[in-house]
N, CA, C and O of each residue as an XYZ file, in Angstrom:
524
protein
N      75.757     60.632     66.125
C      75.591     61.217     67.442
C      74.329     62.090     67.409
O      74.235     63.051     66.645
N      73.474     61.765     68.165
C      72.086     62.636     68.322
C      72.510     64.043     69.166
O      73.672     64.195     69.544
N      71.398     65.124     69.442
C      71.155     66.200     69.845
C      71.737     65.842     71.712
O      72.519     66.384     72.494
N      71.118     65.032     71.735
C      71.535     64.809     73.407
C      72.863     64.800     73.842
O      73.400     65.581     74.628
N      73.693     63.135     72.823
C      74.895     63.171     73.196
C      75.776     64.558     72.931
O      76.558     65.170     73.660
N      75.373     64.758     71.748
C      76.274     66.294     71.593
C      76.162     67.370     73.147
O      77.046     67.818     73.878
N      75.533     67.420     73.163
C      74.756     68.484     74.781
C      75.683     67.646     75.835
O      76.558     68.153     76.537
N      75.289     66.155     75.808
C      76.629     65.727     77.267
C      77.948     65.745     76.460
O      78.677     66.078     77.394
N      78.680     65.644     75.542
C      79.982     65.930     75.600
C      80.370     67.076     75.707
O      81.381     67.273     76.380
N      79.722     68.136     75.108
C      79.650     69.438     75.425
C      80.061     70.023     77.028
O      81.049     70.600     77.482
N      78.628     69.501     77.668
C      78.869     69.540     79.176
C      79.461     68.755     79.879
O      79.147     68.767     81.069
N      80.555     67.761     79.417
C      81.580     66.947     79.980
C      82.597     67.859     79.969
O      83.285     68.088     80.964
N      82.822     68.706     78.300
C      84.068     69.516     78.716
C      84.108     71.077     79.309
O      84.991     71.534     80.035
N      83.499     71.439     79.054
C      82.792     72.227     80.522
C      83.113     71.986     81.623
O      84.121     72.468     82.142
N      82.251     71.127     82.244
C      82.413     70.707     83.543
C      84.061     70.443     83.909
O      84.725     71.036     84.760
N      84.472     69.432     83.048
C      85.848     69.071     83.590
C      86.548     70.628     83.399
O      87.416     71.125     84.116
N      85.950     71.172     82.315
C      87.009     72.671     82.209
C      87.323     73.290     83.754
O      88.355     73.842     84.134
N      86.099     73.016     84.506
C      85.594     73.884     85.411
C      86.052     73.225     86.603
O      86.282     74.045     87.491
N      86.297     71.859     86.985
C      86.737     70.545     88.175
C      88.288     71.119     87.745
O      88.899     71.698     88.644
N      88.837     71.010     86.650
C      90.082     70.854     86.936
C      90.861     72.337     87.133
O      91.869     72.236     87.832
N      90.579     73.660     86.654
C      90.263     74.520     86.992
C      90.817     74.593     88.478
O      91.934     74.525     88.991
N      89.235     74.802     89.032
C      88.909     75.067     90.757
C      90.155     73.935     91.055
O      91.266     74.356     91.378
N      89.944     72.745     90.948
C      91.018     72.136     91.375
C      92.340     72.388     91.471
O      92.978     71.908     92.408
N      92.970     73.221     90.462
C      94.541     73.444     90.386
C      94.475     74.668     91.498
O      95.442     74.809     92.246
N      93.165     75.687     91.623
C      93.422     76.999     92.331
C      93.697     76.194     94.014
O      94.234     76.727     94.985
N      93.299     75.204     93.950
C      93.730     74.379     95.515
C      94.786     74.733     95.628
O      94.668     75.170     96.773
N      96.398     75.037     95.225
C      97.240     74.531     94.833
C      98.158     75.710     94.664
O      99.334     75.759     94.303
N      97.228     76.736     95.055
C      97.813     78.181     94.578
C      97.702     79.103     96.313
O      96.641     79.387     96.869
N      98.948     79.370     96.790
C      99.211     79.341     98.228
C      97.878     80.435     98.497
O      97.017     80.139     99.325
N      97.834     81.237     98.005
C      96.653     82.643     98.641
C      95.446     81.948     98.832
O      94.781     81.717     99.842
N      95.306     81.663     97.648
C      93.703     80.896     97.379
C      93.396     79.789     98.379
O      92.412     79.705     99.113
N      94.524     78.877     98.256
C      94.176     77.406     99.142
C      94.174     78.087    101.091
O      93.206     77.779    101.787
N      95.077     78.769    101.575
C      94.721     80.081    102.816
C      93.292     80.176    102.812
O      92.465     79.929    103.691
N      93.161     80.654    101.436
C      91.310     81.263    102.018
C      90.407     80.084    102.067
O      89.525     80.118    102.925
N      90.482     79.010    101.261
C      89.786     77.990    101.369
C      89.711     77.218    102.776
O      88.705     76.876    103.399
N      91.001     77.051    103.080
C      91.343     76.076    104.291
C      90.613     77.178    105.549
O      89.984     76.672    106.479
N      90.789     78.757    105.440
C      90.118     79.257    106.545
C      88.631     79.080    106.444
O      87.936     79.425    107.400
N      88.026     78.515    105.245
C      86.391     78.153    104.700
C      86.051     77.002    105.774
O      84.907     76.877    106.211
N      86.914     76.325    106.098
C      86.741     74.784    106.598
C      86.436     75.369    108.275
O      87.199     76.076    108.934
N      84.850     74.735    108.772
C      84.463     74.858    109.783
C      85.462     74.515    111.140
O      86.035     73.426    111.101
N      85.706     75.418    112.376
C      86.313     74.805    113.249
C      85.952     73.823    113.570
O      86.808     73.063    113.116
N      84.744     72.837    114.418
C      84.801     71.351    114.043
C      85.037     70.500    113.151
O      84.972     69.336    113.545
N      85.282     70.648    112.117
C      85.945     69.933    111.179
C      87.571     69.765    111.280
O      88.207     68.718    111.396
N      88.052     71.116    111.201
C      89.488     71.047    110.722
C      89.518     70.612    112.334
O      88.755     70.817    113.279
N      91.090     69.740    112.129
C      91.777     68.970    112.735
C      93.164     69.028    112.833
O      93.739     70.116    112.814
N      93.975     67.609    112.972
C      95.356     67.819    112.851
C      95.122     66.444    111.801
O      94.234     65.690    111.402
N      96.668     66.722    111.663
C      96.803     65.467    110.669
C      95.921     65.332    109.037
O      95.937     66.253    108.220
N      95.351     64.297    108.858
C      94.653     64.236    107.771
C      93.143     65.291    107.303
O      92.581     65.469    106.223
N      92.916     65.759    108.532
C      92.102     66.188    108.722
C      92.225     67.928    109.011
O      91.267     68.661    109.255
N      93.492     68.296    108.920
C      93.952     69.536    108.818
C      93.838     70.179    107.802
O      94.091     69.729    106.685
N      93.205     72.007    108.182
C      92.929     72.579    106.901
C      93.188     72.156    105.273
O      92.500     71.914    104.281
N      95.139     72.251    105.776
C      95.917     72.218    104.301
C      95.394     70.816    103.630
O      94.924     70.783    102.493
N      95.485     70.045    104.193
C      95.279     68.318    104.101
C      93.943     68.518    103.464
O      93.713     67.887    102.433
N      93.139     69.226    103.894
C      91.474     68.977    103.338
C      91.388     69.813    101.713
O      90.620     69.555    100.787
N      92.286     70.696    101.775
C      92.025     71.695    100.628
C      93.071     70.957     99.760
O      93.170     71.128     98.545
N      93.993     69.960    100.631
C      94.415     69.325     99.130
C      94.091     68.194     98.558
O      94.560     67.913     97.455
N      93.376     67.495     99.106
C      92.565     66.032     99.203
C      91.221     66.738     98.278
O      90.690     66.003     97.445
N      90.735     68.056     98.434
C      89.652     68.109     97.661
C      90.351     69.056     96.099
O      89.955     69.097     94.934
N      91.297     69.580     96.672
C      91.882     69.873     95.040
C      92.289     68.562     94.006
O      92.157     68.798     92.805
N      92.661     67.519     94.304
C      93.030     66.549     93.627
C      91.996     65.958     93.351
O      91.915     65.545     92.194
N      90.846     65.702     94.280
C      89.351     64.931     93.933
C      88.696     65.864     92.931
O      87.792     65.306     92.309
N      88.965     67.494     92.512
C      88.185     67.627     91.158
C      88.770     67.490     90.643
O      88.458     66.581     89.874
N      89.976     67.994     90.417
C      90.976     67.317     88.942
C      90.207     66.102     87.965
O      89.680     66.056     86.853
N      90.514     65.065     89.213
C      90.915     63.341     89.160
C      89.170     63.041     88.520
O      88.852     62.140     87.744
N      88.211     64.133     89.149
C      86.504     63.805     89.150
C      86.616     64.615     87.545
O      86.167     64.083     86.530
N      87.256     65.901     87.548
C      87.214     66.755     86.201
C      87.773     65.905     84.826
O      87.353     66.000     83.673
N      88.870     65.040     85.360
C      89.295     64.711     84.385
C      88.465     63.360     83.928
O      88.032     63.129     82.799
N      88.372     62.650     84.931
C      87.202     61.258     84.544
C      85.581     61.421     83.743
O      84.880     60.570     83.197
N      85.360     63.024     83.975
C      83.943     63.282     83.145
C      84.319     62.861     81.775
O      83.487     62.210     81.144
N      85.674     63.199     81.126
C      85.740     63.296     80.041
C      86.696     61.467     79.597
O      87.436     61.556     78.617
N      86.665     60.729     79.948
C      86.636     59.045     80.058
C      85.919     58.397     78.875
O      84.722     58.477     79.153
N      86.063     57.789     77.682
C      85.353     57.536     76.777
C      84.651     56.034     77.646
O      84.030     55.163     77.036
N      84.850     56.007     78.768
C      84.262     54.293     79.357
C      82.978     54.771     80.283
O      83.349     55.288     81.337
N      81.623     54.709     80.117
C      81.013     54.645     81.343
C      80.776     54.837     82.466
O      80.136     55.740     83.004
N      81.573     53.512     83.088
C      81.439     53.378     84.371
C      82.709     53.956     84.435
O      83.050     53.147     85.299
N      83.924     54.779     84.259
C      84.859     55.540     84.925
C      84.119     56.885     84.910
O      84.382     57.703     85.792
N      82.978     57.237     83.723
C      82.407     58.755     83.699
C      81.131     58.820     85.092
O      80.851     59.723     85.880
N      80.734     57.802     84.962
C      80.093     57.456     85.855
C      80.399     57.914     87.681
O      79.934     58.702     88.505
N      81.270     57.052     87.624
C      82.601     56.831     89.106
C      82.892     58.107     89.087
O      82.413     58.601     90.108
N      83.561     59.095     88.299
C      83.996     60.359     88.191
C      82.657     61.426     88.555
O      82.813     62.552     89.026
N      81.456     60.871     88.259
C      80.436     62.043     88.855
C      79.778     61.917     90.192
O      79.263     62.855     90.802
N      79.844     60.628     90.608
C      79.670     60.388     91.450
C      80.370     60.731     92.929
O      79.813     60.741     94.027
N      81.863     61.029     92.588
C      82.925     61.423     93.094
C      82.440     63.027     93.515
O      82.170     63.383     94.662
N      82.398     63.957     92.202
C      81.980     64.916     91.842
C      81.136     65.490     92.921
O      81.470     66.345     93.742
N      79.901     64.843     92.786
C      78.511     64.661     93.709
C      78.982     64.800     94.842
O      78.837     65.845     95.477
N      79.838     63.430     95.433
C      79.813     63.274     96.880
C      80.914     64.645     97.153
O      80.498     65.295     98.112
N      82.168     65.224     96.574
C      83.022     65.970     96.524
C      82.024     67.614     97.180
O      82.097     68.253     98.229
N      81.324     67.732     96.146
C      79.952     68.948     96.332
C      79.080     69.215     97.494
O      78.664     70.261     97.994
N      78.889     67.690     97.837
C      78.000     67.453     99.486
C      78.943     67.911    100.349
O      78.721     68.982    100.915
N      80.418     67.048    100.668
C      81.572     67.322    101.657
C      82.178     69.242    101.615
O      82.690     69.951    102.481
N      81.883     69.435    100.516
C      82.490     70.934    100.860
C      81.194     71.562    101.343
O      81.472     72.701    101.716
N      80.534     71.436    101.423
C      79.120     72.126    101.218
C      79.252     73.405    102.721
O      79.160     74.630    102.793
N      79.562     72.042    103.956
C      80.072     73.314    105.132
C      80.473     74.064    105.007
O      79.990     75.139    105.362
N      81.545     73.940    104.454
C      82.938     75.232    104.319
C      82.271     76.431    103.590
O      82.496     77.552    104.046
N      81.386     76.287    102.383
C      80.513     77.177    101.695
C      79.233     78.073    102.731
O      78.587     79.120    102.770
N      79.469     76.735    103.495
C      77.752     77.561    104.378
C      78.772     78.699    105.496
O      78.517     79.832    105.904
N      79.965     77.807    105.724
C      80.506     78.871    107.203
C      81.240     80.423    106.588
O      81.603     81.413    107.223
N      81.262     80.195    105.401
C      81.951     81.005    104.524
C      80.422     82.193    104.596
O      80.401     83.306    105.121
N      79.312     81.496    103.905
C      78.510     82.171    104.125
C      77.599     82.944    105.229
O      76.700     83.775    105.098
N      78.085     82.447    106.163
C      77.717     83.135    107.737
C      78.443     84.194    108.210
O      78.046     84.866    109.162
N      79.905     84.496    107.389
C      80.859     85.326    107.872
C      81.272     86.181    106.472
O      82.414     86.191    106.011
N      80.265     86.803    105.960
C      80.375     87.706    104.705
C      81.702     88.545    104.924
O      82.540     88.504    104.024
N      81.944     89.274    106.015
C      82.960     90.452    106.531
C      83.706     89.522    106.366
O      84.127     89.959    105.295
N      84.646     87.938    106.577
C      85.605     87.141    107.072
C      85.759     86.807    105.290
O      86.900     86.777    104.827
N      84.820     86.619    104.565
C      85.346     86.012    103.730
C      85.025     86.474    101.971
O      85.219     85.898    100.900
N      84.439     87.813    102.368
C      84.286     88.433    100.810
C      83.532     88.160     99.706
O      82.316     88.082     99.884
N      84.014     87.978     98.490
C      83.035     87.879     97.388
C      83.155     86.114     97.348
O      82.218     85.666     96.687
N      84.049     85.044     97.878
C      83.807     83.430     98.668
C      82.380     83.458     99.396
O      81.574     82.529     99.340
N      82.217     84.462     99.975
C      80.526     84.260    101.020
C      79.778     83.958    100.269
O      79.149     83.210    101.018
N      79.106     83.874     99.076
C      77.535     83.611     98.245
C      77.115     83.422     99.646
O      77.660     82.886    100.611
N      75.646     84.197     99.423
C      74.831     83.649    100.430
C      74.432     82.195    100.434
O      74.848     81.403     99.589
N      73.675     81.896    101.337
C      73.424     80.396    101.601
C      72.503     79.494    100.600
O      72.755     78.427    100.039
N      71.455     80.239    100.588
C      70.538     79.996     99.735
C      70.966     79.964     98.551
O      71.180     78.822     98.145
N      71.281     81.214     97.464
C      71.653     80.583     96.321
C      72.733     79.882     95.935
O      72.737     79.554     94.748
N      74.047     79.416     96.881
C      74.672     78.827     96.945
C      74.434     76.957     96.979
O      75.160     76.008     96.684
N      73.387     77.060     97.367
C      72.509     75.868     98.017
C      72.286     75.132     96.433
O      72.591     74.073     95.885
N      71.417     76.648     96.020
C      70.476     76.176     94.732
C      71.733     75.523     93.668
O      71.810     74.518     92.963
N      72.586     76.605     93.957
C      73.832     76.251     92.667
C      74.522     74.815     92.765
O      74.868     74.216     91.746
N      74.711     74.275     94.100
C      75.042     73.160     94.294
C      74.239     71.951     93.754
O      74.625     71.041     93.021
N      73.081     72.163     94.277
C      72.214     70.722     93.894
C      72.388     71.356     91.945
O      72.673     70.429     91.187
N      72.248     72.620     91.323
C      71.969     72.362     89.586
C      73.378     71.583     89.084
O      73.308     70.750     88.180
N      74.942     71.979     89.871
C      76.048     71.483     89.616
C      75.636     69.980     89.672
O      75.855     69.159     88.782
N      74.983     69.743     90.896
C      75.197     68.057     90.968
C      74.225     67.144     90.094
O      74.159     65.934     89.878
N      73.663     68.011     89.779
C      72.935     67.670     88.460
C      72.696     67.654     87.135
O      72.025     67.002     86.334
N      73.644     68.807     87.142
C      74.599     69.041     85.624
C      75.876     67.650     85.255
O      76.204     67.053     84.230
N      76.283     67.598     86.644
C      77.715     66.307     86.629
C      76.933     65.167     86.348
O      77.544     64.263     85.777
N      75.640     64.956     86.622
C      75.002     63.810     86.931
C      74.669     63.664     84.955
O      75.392     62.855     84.373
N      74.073     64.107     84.467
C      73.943     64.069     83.366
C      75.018     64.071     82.451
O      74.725     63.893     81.268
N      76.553     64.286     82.844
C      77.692     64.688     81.968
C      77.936     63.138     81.955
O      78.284     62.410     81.026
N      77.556     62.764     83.680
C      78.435     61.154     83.576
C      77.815     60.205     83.009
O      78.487     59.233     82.667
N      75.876     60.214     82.659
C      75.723     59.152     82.364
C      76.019     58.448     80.423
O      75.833     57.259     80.162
């Protein structure tokens, strides 16, 4: 195993440390409240598309994305960052509306900007874990 692979398994278990993590706090009644109030009023909905529904559809997608980084096959580590990726884009609102309402939502607000930055290095950290 060279210098590199060591560095991506490294940052496979990391990362998944960190997907499955955030993922279980979905799952935890206070926390998943503050999340689901993260979710923009045009967005949230009824049905599938309702707060609870969204904060649990994206708690199970890092798990399922956390746990696939660490996949001894490829194309499932692959599929799993990609997931990851698109998972990072779809919350991305809820982070920005979070960040427009500092008073509403506390030390959750990161401002926009470095929130921004942190997103694209995450999706580029996953991107390198999966290949």
């Amino acid at each position: 195993m060279d210098a590199f692979e060591v560095v991506q398994w490294v940052l496979r278990i990391v990362l998944a440390v960190v997907f499955v993590a955030m993922g279980a706090l979905h799952f935890v009644p206070k926390v998943a409240r503050g999340m689901g109030a993260m979710i923009p009023p045009g967005i949230k909905g009824t049905g599938i598309r309702s707060a609870r529904s969204l904060v649990i559809i994206s708690g199970i997608a890092e798990i399922l994305g956390g746990i696939g980084l660490l996949a001894p096959w490829m194309p499932v580590r692959f599929a799993a960052g990609i997931g990851l990726i698109a998972l990072l884009i779809a919350v991305f609102p809820a982070n920005a509306y979070a960040a427009r309402h500092p008073d509403r939502f506390g030390p959750m607000a990161v401002p926009l900007v470095p929130r921004a930055i942190g997103q694209v290095v995450l999706a580029a950290l996953v991107l390198v874990a999966a290949i």
